[in-house]
C-alpha positions in Angstrom: -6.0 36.7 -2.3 -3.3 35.4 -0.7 0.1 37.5 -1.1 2.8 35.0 -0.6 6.0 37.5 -0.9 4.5 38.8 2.3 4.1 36.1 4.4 7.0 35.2 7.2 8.2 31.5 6.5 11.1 32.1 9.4 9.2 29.9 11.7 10.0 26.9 9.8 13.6 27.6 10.0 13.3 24.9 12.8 12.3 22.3 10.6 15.8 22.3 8.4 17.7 20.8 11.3 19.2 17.4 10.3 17.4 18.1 5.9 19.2 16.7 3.6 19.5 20.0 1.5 18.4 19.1 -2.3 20.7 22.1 -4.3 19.3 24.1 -7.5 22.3 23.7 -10.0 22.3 26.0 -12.8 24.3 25.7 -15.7 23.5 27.9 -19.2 22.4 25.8 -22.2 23.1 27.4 -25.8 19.4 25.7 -27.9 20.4 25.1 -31.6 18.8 28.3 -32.1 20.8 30.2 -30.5 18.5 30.7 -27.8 19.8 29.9 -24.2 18.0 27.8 -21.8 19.0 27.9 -17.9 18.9 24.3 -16.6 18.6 23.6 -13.1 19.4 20.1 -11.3 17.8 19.4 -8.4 20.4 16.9 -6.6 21.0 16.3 -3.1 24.5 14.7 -3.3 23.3 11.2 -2.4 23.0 8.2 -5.1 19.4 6.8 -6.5 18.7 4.9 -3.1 18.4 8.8 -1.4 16.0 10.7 -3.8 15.8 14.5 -3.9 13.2 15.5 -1.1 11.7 18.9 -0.6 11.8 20.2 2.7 11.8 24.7 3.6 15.5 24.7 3.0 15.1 22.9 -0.2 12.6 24.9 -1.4 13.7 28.6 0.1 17.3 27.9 -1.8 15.0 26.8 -5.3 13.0 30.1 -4.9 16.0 32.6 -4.7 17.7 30.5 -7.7 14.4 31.3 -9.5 14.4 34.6 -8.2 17.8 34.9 -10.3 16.1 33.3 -13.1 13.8 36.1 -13.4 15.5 39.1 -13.6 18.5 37.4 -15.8 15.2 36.3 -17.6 14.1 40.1 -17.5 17.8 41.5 -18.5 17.8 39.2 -21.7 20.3 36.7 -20.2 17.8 34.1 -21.1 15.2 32.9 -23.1 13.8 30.2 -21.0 14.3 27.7 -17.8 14.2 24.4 -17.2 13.9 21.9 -14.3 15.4 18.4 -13.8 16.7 16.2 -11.1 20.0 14.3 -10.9 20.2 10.6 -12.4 16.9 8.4 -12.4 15.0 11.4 -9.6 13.4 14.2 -10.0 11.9 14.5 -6.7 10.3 12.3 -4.4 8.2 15.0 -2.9 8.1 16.6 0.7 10.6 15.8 3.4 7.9 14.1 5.0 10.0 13.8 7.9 10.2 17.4 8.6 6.4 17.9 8.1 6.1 15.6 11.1 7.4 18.0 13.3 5.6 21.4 12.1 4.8 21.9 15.5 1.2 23.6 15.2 -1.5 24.3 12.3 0.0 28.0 11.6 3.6 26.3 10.8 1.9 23.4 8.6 -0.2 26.1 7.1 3.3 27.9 6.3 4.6 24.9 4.8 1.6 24.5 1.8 2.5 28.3 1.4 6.4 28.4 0.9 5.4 25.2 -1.3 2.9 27.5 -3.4 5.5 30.3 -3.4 8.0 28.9 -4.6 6.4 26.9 -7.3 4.3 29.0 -8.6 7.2 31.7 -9.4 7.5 28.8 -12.3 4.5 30.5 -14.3 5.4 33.7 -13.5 8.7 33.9 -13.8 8.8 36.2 -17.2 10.3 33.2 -19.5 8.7 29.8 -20.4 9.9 27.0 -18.3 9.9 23.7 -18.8 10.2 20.6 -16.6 12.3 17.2 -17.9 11.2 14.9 -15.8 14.0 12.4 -16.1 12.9 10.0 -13.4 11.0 9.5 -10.1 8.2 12.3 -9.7 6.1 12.0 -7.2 4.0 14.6 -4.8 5.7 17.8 -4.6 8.2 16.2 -7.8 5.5 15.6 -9.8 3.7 19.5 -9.2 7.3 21.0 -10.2 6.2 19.8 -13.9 2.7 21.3 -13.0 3.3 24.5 -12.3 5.7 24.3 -15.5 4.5 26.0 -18.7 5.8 22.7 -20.5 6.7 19.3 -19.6 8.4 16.1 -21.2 9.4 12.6 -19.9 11.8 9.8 -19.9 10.1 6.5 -20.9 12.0 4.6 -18.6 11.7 7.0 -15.1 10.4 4.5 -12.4 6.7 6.3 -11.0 4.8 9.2 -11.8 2.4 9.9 -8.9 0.8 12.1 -6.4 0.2 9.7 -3.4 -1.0 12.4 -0.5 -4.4 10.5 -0.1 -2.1 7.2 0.5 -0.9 9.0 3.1 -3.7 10.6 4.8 -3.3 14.0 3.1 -3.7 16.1 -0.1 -1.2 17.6 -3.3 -0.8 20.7 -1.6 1.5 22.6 -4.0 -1.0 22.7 -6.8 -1.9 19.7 -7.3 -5.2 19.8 -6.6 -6.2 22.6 -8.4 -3.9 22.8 -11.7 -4.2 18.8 -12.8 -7.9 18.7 -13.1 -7.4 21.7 -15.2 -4.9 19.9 -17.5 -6.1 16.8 -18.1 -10.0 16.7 -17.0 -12.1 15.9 -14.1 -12.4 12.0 -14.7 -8.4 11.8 -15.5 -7.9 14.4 -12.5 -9.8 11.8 -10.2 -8.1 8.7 -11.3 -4.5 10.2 -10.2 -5.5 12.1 -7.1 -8.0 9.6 -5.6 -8.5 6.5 -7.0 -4.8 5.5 -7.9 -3.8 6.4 -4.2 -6.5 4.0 -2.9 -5.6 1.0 -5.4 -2.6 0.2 -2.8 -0.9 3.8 -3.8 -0.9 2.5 -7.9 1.7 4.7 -9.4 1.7 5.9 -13.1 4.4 4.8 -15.7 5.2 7.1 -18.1 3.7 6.6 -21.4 0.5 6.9 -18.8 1.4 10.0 -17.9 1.9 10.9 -21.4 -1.7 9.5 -22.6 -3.8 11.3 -19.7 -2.1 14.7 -20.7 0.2 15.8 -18.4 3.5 15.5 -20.0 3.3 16.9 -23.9 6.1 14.7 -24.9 8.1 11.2 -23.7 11.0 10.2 -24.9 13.7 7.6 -24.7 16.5 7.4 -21.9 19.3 7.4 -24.1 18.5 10.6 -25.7 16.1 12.0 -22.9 17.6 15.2 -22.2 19.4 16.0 -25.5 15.5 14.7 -26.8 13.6 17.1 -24.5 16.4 20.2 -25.2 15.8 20.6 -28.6 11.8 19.9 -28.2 11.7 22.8 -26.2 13.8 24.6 -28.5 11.1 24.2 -30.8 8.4 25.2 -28.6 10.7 28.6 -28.1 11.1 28.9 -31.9 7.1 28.1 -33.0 8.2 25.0 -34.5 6.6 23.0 -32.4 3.1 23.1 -31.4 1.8 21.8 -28.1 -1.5 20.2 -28.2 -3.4 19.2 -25.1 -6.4 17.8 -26.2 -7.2 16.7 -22.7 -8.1 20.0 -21.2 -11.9 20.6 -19.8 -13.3 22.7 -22.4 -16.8 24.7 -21.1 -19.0 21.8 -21.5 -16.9 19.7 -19.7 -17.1 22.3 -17.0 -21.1 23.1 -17.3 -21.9 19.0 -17.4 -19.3 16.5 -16.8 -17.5 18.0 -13.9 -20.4 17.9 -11.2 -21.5 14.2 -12.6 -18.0 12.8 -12.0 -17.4 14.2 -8.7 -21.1 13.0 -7.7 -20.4 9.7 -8.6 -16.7 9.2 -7.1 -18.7 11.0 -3.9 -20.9 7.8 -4.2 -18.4 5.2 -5.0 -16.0 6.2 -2.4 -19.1 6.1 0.3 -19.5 2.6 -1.2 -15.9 1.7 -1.4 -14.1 2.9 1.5 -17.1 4.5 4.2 -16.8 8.2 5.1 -14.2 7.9 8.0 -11.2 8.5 6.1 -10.8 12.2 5.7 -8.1 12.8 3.2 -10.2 11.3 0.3 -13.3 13.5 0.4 -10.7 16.5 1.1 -9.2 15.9 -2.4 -12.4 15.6 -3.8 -13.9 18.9 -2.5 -10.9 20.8 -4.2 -11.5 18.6 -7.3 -14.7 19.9 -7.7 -14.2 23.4 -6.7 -11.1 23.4 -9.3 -13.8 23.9 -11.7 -14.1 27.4 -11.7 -12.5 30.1 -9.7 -8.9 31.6 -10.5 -5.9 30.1 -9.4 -4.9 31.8 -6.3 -8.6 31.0 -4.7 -6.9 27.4 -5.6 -3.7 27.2 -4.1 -5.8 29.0 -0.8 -7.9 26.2 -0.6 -4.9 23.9 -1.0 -3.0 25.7 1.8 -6.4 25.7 4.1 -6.5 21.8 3.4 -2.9 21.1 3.7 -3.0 22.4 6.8 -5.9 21.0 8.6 -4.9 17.3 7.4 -1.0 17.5 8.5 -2.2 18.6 12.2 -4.6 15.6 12.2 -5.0 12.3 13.7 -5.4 10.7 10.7 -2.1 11.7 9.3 -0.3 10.7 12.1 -1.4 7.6 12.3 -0.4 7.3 8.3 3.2 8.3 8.8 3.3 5.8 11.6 2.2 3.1 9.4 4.3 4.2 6.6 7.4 4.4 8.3 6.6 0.7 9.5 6.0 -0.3 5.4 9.1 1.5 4.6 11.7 0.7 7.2 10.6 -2.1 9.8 8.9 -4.5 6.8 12.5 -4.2 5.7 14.2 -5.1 8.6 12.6 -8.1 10.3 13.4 -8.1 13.8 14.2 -11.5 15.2 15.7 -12.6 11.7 19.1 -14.6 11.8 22.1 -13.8 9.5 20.8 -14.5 6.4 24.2 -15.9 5.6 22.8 -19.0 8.0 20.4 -19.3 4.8 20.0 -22.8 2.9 20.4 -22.4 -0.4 17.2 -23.2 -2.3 17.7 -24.7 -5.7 14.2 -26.8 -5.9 10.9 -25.8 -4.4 8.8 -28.8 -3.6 4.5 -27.9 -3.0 2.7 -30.6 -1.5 -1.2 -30.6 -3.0 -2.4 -29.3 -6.4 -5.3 -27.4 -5.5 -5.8 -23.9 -5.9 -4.0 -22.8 -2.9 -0.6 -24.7 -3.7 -1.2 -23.8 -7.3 -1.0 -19.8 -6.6 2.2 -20.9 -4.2 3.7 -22.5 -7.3 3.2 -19.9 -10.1 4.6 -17.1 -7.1 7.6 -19.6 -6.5 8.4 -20.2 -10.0 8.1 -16.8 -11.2 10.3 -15.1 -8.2 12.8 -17.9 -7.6 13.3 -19.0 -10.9 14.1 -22.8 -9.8 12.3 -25.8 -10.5 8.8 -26.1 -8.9 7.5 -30.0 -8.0 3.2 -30.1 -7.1 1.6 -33.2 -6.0 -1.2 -34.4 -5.1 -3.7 -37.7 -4.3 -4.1 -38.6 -8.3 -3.0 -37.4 -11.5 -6.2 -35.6 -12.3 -5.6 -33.5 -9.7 -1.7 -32.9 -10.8 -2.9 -32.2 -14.7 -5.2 -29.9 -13.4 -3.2 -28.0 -11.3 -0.3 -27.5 -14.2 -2.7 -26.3 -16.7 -3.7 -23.6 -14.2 -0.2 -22.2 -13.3 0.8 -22.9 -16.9 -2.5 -20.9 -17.8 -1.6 -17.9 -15.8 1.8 -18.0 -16.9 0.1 -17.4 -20.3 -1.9 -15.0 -19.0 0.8 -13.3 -18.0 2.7 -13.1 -21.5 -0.4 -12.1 -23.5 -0.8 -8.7 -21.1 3.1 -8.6 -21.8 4.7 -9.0 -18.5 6.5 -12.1 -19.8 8.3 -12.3 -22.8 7.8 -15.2 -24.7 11.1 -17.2 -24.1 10.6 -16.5 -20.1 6.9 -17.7 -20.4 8.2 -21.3 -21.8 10.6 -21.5 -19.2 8.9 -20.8 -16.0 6.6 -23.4 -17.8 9.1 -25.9 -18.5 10.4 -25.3 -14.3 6.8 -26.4 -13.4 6.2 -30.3 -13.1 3.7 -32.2 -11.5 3.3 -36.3 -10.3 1.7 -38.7 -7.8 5.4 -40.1 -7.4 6.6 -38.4 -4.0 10.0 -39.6 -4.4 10.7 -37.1 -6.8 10.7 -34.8 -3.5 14.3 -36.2 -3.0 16.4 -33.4 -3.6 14.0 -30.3 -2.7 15.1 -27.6 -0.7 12.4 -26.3 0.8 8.7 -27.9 1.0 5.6 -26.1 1.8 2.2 -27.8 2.3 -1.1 -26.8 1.0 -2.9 -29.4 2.6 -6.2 -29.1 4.4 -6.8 -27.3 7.6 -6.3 -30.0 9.8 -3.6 -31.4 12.6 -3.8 -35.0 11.2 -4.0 -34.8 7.2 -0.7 -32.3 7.8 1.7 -34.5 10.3 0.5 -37.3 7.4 1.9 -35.6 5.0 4.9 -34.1 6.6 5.9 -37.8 7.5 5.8 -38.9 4.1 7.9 -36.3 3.0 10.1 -36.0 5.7 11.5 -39.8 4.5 12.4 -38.6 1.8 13.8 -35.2 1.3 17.3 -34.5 2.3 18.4 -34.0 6.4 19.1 -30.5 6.2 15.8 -29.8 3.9 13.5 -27.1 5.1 9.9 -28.2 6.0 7.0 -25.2 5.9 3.5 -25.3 6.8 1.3 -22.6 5.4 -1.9 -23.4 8.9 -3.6 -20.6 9.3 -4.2 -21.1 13.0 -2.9 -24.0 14.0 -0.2 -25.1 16.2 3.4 -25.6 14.1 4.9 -27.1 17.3 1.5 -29.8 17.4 1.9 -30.6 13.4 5.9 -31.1 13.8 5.4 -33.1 17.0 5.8 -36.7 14.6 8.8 -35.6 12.8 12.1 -37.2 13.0 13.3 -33.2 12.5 11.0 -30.6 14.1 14.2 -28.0 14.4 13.9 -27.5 10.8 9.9 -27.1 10.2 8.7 -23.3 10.1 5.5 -21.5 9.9 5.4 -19.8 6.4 1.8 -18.4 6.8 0.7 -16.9 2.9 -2.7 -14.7 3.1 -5.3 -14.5 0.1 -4.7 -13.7 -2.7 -1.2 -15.0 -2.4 0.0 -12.8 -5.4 -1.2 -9.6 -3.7 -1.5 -9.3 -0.2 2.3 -8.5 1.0 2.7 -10.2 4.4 4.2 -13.9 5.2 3.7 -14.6 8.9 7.0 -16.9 10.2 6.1 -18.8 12.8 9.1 -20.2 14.9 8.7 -23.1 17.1 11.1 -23.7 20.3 12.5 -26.3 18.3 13.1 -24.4 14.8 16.9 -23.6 14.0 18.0 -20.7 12.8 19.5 -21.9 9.7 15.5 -22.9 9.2 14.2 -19.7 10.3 16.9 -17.5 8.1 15.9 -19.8 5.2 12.8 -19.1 5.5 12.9 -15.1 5.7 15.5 -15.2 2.6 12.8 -17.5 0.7 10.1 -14.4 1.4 12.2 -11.7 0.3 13.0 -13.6 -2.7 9.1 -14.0 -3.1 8.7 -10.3 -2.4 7.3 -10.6 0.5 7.5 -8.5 3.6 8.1 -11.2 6.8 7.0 -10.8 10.1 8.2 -13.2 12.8 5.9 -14.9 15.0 5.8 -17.1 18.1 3.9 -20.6 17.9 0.7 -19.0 19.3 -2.9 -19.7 18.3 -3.9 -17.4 15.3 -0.4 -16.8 14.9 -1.1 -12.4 14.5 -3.5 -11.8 12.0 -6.1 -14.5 12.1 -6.2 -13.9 16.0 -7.2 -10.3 15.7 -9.8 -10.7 12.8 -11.5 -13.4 14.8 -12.4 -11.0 17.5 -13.4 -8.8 14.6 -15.6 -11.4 13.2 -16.7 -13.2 16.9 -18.0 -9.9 17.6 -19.9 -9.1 14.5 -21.1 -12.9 15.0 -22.2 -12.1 18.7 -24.1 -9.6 17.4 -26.1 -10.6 15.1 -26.9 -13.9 16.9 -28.2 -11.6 19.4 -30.8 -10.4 17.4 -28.7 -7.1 15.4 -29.5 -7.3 11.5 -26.6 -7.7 9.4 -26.7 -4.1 7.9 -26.3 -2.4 11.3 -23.7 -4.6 12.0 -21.6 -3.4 9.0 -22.4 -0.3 10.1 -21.1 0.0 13.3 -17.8 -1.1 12.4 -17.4 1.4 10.2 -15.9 3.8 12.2 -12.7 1.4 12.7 -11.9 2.4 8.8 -11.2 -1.0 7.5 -11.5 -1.5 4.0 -14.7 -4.3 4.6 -17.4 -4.8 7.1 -16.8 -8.5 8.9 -19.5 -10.3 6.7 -17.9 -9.1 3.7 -14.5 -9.9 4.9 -15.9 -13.9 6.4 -17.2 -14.1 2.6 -14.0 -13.3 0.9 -12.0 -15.8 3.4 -14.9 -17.7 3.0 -17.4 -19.2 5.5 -15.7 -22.4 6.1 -12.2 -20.9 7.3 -13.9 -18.5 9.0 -15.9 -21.3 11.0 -12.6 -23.3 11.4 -10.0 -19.9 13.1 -13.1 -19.2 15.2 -13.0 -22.8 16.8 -9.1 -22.8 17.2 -9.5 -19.8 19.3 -11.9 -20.5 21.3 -10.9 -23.7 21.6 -7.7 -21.8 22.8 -9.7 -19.0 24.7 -12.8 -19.7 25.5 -13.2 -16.9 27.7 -12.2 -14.4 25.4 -13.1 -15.5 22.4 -16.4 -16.5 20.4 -18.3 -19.1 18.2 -21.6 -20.7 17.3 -22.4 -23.5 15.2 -24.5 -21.1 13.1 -21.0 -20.5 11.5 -20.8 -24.6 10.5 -24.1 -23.9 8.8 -23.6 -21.4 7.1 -20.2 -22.9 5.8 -22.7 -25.4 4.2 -24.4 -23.0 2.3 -23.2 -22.2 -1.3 -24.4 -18.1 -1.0 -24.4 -16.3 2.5 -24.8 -13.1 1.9 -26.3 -10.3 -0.2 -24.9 -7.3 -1.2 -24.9 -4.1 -2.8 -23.1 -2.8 -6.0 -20.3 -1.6 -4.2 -19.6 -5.0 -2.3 -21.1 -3.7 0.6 -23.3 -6.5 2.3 -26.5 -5.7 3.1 -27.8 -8.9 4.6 -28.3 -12.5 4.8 -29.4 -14.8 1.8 -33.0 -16.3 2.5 -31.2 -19.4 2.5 -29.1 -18.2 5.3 -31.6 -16.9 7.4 -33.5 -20.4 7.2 -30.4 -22.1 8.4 -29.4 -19.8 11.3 -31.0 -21.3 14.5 -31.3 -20.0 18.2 -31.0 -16.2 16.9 -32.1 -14.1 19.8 -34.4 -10.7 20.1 -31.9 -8.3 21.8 -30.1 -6.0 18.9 -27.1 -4.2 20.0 -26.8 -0.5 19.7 -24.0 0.3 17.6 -22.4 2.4 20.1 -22.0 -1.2 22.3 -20.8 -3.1 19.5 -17.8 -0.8 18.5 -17.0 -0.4 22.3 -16.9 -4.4 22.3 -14.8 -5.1 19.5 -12.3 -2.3 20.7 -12.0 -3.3 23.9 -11.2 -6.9 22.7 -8.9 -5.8 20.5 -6.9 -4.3 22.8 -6.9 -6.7 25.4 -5.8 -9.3 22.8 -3.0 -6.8 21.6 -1.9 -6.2 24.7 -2.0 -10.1 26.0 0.0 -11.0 22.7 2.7 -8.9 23.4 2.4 -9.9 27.1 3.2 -13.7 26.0 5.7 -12.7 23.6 4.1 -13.7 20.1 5.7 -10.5 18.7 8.6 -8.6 20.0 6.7 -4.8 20.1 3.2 -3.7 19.3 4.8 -2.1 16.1 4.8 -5.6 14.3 1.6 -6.6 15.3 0.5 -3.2 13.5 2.6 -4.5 10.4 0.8 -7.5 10.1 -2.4 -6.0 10.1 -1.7 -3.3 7.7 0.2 -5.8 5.2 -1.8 -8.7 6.0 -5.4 -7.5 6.5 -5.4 -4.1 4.6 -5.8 -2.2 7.9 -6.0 0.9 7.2 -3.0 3.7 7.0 -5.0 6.2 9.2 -5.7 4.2 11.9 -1.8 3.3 12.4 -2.7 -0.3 11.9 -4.3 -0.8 15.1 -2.8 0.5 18.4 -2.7 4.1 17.7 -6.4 3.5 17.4 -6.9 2.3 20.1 -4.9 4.5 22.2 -7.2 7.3 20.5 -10.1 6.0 20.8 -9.4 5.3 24.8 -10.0 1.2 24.5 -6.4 1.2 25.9 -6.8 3.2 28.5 -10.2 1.0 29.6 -9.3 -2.7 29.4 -5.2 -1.9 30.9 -5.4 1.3 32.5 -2.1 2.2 29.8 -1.4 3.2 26.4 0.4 1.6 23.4 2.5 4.4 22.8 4.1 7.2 24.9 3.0 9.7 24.1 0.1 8.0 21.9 0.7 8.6 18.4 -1.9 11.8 17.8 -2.0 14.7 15.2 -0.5 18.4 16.5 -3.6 20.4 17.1 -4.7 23.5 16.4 
C-alpha cells in the first residue's frame, strides 16, 4: 500500500514556475446549530474567464490548509469542512499546462500521487466534509466533491465532467475508482468513457444530481446559504442522505462484469483499439469492483503515469491547445471592425442543404432568413422543414415558445428573386457544379446591393472559376459548411486574389456568430479538408480495385485512429460527392491523386455497403459488387496500404503548405480535427506523421521540431 506522507514530491517543485497559484481561503462558519463549519475557497485571483486550476503548488498549499483542518478538527475548533470555489468555478481541474512538462514518468507518477494525497486527506481528515460545488467542476474539480463525504450543487453551475479520456488520459485523483462506487458501473461508464467520446459531452447539474453524485442541488440565489444549512442537518441527523445509486453485492457479483464486457465490445466497435486512454479507464472501471481503496488510487497513479508520458497524450494537448486558442484566433482574419453589418441573410436553393443553412442562420443571427428555389413546391417544402425543426426544437425545450414563433416568423420563402434586394450576405446551396453556380451568382448579383457579400458553400471547386462572371468578384468568399451543418464545428474561408477584406472579415464575423470555428484558406482545389480525405478515400479505392476485400481495407486504416474506416466515411458523405471531390482532384493532380469510374457506379446505386451493428462496414452490397467492373486479383497487404496513405498524406501536407493554402501545418491540423473528426491523439495529422516516420520518407524533414512525442520512460 502506497504511503503517500512518505513519498518526496520536491521534484515537481520545477513545475510551479509561471502557476497561477489557486489559494485555500478559510473563513469559520457558525451552522444554526451552533456547530461551526470551516469553509475553504478555492480562488486564484482572476475573474470567471481564468478558472481555478490545480497544479503542485495548488494542491501542496490545499493539503497543509487541510492539514490545519485536522488537528483544529481534532482540538474541537470544528465540527466539519467544506470546499467551494470563487464565483461560477470550482475547479477546472489540473494545470494541464504544467503536466506537459513533468519531465519523465517518475515526476508524472509524482503528480497522480500529490493529487491522491492531498485529496484523499478529505475522508480522512477526522470531521465530515462537504463539497458545494457552486460552478464549473471538471477533472480534478469535480474528484474534490469525490473524495468529499457529502456533496451539493448549484443548478445553474455551467459543466460537471471528467473529460481525461477527451484528452488522451484518465481521472487520476480518484476518479476512477470512487465514482463507480457511488453511482454504479453503467452510470460510472457513461461519465468516464462514453460522455468524453460524445465530443467531450459535459453533464448539467440536475444530471449530476439524478446519476448520484451530488445528494442535493439547489438554486443560485440561495446556493450556498441552501447547501450551509443542509449540511447542518446532515451534522445534526436531521437530514438523511440517501444514495440509492450505489452497487449493492449483486450489482457487484452480476452487472459489473456484463457492463464492462459490453462497453469492451462497443468501444472495439465504435472507436477500434488504437486509442489507449479509453480501454485504460475501463480496466480501472472494472477492477473498481472490488479491492480497497488504496489498491485504487495505486492503479490510478500507475495509469496516470504511463498515459501523461505517452504519445498519445501529446498529441491530445497539441490538438487541444489548437481547439482552445488557435480556433479562436483565426490567423489571416482582417479587423473585424472592416465587418459588413448583416441584417438579412439571403439562401439560394431550398433543398436540404440550404435548409440546415437557414434554421443555423436564423437561430444564431436572429435576422430575417430569405430561401429560394426553382418552384414553389420546392420553397413550401423547405419552410415546413426548418419550421419543423424549429418545433422540434421547442418541444425538447430548447426554445421557448415565443422564440420558436419568431425564428419562424424570420423564415420566408419565394420564387421571386427580387426579394434578394436588400440581403446582406447570400450563400448558395446550389449543385456541385461550375455552371449551375456562376448562373445563379449572376442572377443575384443584379440584384442585391454593391457592397453585398456573395458566398459559395463548393466543396472542391474553384471560388476564383465560379466568380470569374461577376460584375464584383472582390466581394465573393468561400464559406465551406461540412455535414451535418449543425454539428461539425469548422467553416473553411476560402479567399480568392480578388476577395476584399471587408468581404473576408464579414465573412469570419458571420461564423463566429454561427458558432463556428473559421479556418482561412487559399483558392486551392479541395480547399483543406476534402483534399486530404480524398487521398484517404483514393487510396482505400486503389485498393480495393486491386483486388483487397472491403473488410481488410477498413482494417488497415485502423491504425490511423479516425473515427470511421473510408467506406463508411464515402457512405456518410455519400457516394455521389465522394465520386465528384475525387474527379476535382485528379483532375487537378493526376499524378498524385486517384479515381475510377467504379465510383460513378456506385453513386448510382441506392445501397453500397453493408455493415455491422456498430456502423462498421463489412463489405459491398451484392448490388455493388455486380456493378464494380475491371476489379483486379492483387490484394494489398495491409502493411502497404497504411504505408500508402501515409506517405500521401504527407506529401500533400507538406505541398499545401508549400503553395500556401494555409499559413502553418497547425491549421491544416485544425481543419481536420474540427472538420473531419480527426482524432485528438493523433494531433490531427502531422504529429502523426512525424511519428509514424511518413515525414521523414516522402521529405527527408519533419513537421515539427522537435516532433511532438510523449516524455518516455
Amino acid at each position: 500500500m502506497t504511503n503517500y506522507d512518505e513519498i518526496d514530491f520536491s521534484p515537481l517543485t520545477a513545475l510551479t514556475d509561471g502557476e497561477v497559484v489557486t489559494h485555500s481561503r478559510v473563513r469559520d462558519i457558525r451552522l444554526a446549530s451552533g456547530k461551526v463549519l470551516a469553509l475553504i475557497t478555492l480562488d486564484n485571483g482572476r475573474d470567471h474567464t481564468r478558472p481555478n486550476t490545480l497544479g503542485p503548488a495548488t494542491m501542496t498549499a490545499l493539503g497543509e490548509t487541510l492539514d490545519a483542518l485536522s488537528a483544529r478538527g481534532a482540538a474541537g475548533e470544528i465540527d466539519a469542512v467544506g470546499v467551494t470555489g470563487k464565483q461560477y468555478i470550482l475547479a477546472a481541474g489540473a494545470d494541464l499546462s504544467d503536466i506537459t512538462k513533468v519531465g519523465s514518468k517518475a515526476n508524472a507518477k509524482l503528480v497522480a500521487q500529490l493529487g491522491h494525497k492531498v485529496f484523499g486527506k478529505l475522508e480522512t481528515l477526522g470531521v465530515p466534509t462537504f463539497a458545494f460545488v457552486n460552478g464549473l467542476a471538471l477533472g480534478g474539480g469535480l474528484e474534490i466533491a469525490l473524495n468529499s463525504h457529502y456533496r451539493t450543487v448549484d443548478a445553474s453551475a455551467a459543466a460537471i465532467a471528467l473529460p481525461e479520456v477527451f484528452l488522451g488520459i484518465i481521472p487520476g485523483w480518484g476518479g476512477a475508482y470512487l465514482l463507480p462506487n457511488l453511482i454504479g458501473i453503467e452510470n460510472a461508464l457513461e461519465v468516464v468513457i462514453s460522455n468524453p467520446l460524445k465530443q467531450n459531452r459535459m453533464l448539467k447539474p440536475q444530471q449530476a444530481f439524478d446519476l448520484g453524485i451530488m445528494d442535493a442541488i439547489f438554486p443560485a440565489s440561495t446556493f450556498l446559504e441552501s447547501s450551509l444549512a443542509w449540511a447542518d442537518g446532515v451534522l445534526t441527523g436531521t437530514t438523511k442522505v440517501e444514495r440509492k445509486n450505489q452497487p449493492g453485492k449483486i450489482e457487484r457479483a452480476v452487472k459489473w462484469p456484463v457492463a464492462i464486457k459490453m462497453a469492451r465490445g462497443m468501444l472495439e466497435s465504435k472507436i477500434g483499439t488504437v486509442p489507449r486512454s479509453p480501454y485504460v479507464a475501463l480496466d480501472l472501471l472494472e477492477k473498481a469492483r472490488s479491492g480497497t481503496k488504496a489498491e485504487g488510487f495505486a492503479r490510478e497513479d500507475d495509469a496516470l503515469a504511463d498515459l501523461v508520458t505517452g504519445d498519445q497524450f501529446a498529441a491530445s494537448m497539441y490538438a487541444f491547445d489548437l481547439v482552445q486558442k488557435r480556433a479562436k484566433r483565426p490567423v489571416g482574419a482582417p479587423d473585424k471592425a472592416l465587418a459588413k453589418k448583416v441584417t438579412k441573410v439571403g439562401i439560394i436553393g431550398a433543398g436540404l442543404m440550404a435548409s440546415q443553412f437557414a434554421l443555423l442562420f436564423v437561430r444564431r443571427l436572429r435576422v430575417p432568413v430569405l430561401i429560394t428555389d426553382l418552384d414553389q413546391a420546392r420553397v413550401d417544402k423547405g419552410v415546413a422543414y426548418i419550421h419543423d425543426e424549429i418545433g422540434k426544437l421547442e418541444a425538447k425545450g430548447r426554445l421557448d415558445a415565443d422564440t420558436a414563433n419568431q425564428l419562424r416568423a424570420l423564415v420566408t420563402g419565394t420564387t421571386d428573386k427580387s426579394l434578394y434586394a436588400d440581403c446582406d450576405f447570400v450563400i448558395e446551396a446550389v449543385f456541385e457544379e461550375v455552371g449551375v453556380k456562376q448562373q445563379v451568382f449572376g442572377e443575384i448579383e443584379k440584384i442585391v446591393a454593391e457592397d453585398a457579400i456573395l458566398a459559395t458553400n463548393t466543396s472542391s471547386l474553384s471560388v476564383e472559376e465560379i466568380g470569374s462572371k461577376l460584375a464584383h468578384p472582390e466581394r465573393l468568399v468561400g464559406f465551406h459548411f461540412f455535414n451535418p451543418v449543425a454539428v461539425m464545428p469548422l467553416i473553411e474561408i476560402v479567399k480568392t486574389d480578388a476577395t476584399t477584406d471587408s468581404a473576408l472579415s464579414t465573412a469570419f464575423v458571420v461564423a463566429k456568430g454561427l458558432g463556428k470555428n473559421a479556418v482561412l484558406t487559399a483558392d486551392a482545389p479541395g480547399f483543406v479538408v476534402n483534399r486530404l480525405l480524398a487521398k484517404v478515400m483514393g487510396e482505400a479505392a486503389r485498393a480495393v480495385y486491386e483486388g483487397t476485400p472491403v473488410a481488410d481495407v477498413e482494417k488497415a486504416f485502423a491504425p490511423l485512429g479516425l473515427p470511421m474506416g473510408p467506406f463508411q466515411l464515402i457512405d456518410l458523405v455519400g457516394w455521389k460527392v465522394a465520386a465528384h471531390v475525387q474527379d476535382t482532384m485528379v483532375h487537378a493532380f493526376p499524378d498524385r491523386f486517384y479515381a475510377n469510374e467504379n465510383f460513378h457506379a456506385l453513386a448510382e446505386l441506392p445501397d453500397v455497403v453493408e455493415k455491422d451493428k456498430g456502423g462498421r462496414v463489412t463489405g459491398f452490397t451484392k448490388a455493388a459488387q455486380k456493378a464494380l467492373a475491371g476489379v483486379g486479383s492483387s490484394p494489398s497487404s495491409a502493411d502497404t496500404i497504411l504505408r500508402r496513405v501515409q506517405d500521401g498524406l504527407a506529401t500533400e501536407i507538406k505541398l499545401m503548405l508549400d503553395e500556401g493554402v494555409v499559413p502553418e501545418v497547425e491549421d491544416i491540423d485544425l481543419c481536420l480535427i474540427l472538420g473531419a473528426g480527426w482524432p485528438f491523439i493523433d494531433g490531427g495529422a502531422s504529429p502523426y506523421l512525424d511519428r509514424e516516420g511518413a515525414s521523414e520518407r516522402t521529405f527527408g524533414d519533419t513537421f515539427h521540431h522537435p516532433p511532438i512525442r510523449g516524455i518516455g520512460g
